[in-house]
LUMTIKOL-998144 format. One record per residue (C-alpha): chain; residue in one letter; y, z, x. Coordinates in steps of 0.2 Angstrom, whole numbers, plus 2048, in hexadecimal, padded with zeros to 3 digits. Layout:
! LUMTIKOL-998144
REC  logu  zalo    y    z    x
REC     A     A    Y    Z    X
...
This chain:
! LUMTIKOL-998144
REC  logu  zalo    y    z    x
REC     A     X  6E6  65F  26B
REC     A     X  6F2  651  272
REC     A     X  6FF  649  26A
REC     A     X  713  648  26A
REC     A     X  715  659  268
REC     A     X  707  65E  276
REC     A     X  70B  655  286
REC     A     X  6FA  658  28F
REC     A     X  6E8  657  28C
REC     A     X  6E3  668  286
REC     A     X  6D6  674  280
REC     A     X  6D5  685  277
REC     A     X  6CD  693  281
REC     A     X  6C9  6A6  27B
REC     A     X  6D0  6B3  288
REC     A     X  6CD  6C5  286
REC     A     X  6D7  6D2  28C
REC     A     X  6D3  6E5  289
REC     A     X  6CD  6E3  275
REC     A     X  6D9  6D5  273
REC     A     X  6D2  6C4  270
REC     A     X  6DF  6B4  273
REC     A     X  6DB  6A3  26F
REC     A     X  6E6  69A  27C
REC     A     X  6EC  685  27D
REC     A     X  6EB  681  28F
REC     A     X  6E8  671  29A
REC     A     X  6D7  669  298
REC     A     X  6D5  668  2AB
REC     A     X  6E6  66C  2B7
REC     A     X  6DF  662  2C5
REC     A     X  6DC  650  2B7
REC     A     X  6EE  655  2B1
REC     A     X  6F8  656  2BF
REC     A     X  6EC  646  2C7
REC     A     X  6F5  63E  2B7
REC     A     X  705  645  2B9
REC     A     X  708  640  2CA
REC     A     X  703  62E  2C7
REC     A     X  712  62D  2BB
REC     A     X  71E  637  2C8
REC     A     X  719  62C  2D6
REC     A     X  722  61E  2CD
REC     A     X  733  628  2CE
REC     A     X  732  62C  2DF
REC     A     X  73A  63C  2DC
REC     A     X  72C  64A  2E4
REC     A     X  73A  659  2DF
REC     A     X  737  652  2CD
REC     A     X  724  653  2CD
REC     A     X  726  664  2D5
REC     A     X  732  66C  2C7
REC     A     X  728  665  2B9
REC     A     X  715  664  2BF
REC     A     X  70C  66F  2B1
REC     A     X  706  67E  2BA
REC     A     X  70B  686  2AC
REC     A     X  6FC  682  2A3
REC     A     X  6EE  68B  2AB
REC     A     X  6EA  69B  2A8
REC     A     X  6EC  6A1  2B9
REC     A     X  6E0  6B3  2C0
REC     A     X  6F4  6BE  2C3
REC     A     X  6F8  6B8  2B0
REC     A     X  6E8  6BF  2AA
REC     A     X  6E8  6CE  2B3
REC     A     X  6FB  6D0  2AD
REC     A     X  6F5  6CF  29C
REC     A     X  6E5  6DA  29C
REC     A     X  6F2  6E8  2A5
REC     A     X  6FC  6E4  298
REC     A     X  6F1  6E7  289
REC     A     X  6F0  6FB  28F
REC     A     X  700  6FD  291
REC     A     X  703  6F6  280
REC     A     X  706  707  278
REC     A     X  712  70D  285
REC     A     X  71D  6FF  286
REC     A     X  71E  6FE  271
REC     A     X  730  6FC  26C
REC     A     X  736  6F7  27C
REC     A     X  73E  6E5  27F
REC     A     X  732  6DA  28A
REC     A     X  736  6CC  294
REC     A     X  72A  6C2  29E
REC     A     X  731  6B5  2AB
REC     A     X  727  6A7  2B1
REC     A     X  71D  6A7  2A4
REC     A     X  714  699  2A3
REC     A     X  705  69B  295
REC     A     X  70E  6AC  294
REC     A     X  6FE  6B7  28F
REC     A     X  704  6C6  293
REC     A     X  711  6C2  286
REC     A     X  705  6BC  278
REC     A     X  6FA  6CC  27C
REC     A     X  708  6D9  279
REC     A     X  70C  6CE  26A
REC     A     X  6F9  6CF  264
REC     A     X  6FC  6E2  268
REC     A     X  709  6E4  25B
REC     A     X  71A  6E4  267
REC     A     X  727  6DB  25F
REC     A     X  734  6D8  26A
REC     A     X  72D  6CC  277
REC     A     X  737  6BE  281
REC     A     X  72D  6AF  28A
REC     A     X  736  6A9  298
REC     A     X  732  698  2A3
REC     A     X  73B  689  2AC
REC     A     X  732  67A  2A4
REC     A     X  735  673  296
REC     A     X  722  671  28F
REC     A     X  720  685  28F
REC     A     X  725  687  27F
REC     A     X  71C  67A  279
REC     A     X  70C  682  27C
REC     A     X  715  692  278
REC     A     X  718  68E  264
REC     A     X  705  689  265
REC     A     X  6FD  699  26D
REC     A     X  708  6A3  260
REC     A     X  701  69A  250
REC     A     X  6F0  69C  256
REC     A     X  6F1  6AC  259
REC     A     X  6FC  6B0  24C
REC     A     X  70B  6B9  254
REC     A     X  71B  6B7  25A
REC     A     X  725  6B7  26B
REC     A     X  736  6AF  26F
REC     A     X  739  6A3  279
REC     A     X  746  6A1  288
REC     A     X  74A  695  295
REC     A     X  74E  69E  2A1
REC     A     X  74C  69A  2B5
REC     A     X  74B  6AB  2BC
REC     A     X  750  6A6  2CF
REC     A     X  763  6A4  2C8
REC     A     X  766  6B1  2B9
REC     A     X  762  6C2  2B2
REC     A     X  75D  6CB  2A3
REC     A     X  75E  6D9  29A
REC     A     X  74C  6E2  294
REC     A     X  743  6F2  294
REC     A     X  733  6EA  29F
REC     A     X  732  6DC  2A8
REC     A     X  722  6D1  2AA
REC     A     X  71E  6C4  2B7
REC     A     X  70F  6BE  2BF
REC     A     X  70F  6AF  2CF
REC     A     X  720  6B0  2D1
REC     A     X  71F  6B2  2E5
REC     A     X  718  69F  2E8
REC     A     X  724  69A  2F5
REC     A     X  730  6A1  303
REC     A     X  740  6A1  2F8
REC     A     X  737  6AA  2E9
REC     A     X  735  6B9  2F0
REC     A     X  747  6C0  2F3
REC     A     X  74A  6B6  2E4
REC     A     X  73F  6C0  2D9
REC     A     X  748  6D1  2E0
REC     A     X  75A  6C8  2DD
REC     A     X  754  6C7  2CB
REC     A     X  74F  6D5  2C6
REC     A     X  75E  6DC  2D0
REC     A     X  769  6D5  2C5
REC     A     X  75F  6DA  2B8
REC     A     X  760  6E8  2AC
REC     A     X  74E  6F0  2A9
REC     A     X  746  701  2A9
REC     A     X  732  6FB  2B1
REC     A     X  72D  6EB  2B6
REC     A     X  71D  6E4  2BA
REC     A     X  716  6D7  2C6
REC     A     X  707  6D0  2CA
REC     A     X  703  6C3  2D7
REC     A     X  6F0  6BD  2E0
REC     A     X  6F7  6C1  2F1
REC     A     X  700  6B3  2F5
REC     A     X  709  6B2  307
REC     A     X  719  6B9  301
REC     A     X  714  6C5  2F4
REC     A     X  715  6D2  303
REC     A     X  729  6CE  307
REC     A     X  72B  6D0  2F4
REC     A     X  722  6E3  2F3
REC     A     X  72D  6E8  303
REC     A     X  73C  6E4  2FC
REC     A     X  739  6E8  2EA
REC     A     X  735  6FA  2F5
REC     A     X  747  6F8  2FB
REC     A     X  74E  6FA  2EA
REC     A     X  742  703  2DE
REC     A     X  735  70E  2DA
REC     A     X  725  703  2DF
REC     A     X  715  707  2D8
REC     A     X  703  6FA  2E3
REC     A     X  6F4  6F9  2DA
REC     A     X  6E6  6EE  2DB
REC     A     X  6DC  6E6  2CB
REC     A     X  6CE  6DA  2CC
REC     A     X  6D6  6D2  2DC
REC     A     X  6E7  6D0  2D5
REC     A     X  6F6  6D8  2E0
REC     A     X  701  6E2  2D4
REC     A     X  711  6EC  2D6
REC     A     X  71B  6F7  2C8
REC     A     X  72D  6FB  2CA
REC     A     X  736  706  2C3
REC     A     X  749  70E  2C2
């Protein structure tokens, strides 16, 4: 699955998540891609570049699958609401709650290959979800959830991710990080501002905020 409309090596693998089978376009191997990309990006000289468009994206990361399988039982209580998830890299929770029957669904990610993989994990799953770029460290948004998962990678996300969804206009979000060093500054603030629900599933660090 390569060509010019797939910028990476990839493969299909089948993820479940609570009845929901999803057959998902991802990396072949992160570790050979990013070998490869940063072969090409050492050329440049420009380690900001490598940084912004290195594929994380691609992999379908533990918080992201935990996101999804919560997801997936929430499905019901969340039908006819808006949904947006930031950050969403493969955006599983998204194609989960689409595989669920909610229709109003908004993917939202920095990097310009997201949607790319996006368009290709909707035809074969056969569902939709929009598409937004959207870089959630500057702007806000309107939704009646939120969904994000390893959003709390570095110093500045943190109280980033709080600004955000500050400035934005939502009745629940939900979080979900693997315990990353500032996920803890991100709950005590979000604390600060909201109603803050902490639970723990299969070793992923969640927190559910509502107004």
């Amino acid at each position: 699955m390569q060509g010019a409309s797939f910028p990476y090596k990839t493969r299909v693998e089948s993820l479940h998540f609570g009845g929901v089978e999803l057959e998902i376009a991802r990396l072949h191997s992160l570790d050979e891609t990013i070998d490869e990309f940063f072969k090409e990006y050492e050329k440049t000289g420009d380690p900001e570049l490598f940084a912004s468009l290195c594929p994380y994206f691609g992999e379908p990361w533990p918080a992201g699958k935990a996101l999804a399988a919560y997801g997936a039982e929430q499905a019901e209580r969340w039908r006819g609401a808006a949904i947006l998830e930031v950050g969403c890299g493969l955006a599983l929770p998204s194609l989960v709650l689409a595989r669920k029957g909610l229709g109003d669904i908004t993917a939202t990610d920095l990097h310009p290959d997201v949607p790319v993989f996006l368009r290709e994990n909707c035809r074969l799953n056969g569902v939709n979800v929009n598409y937004e770029l959207l870089d959630w460290q500057g702007e806000g948004r309107r939704a009646q959830v939120i969904l994000g998962s390893d959003l709390c990678y570095d110093r500045e996300s943190a109280p980033a991710l709080v600004d955000f969804l500050a400035k934005a206009d939502w009745n629940e979000a939900v979080i979900a990080d693997p315990g990353r060093p500032y996920w803890d500054s991100f709950v005590k603030r979000a604390k600060e501002k909201w109603e803050t629900e902490e639970f723990l599933r299969d070793g992923i660090f969640f927190a559910r905020l509502s107004r």
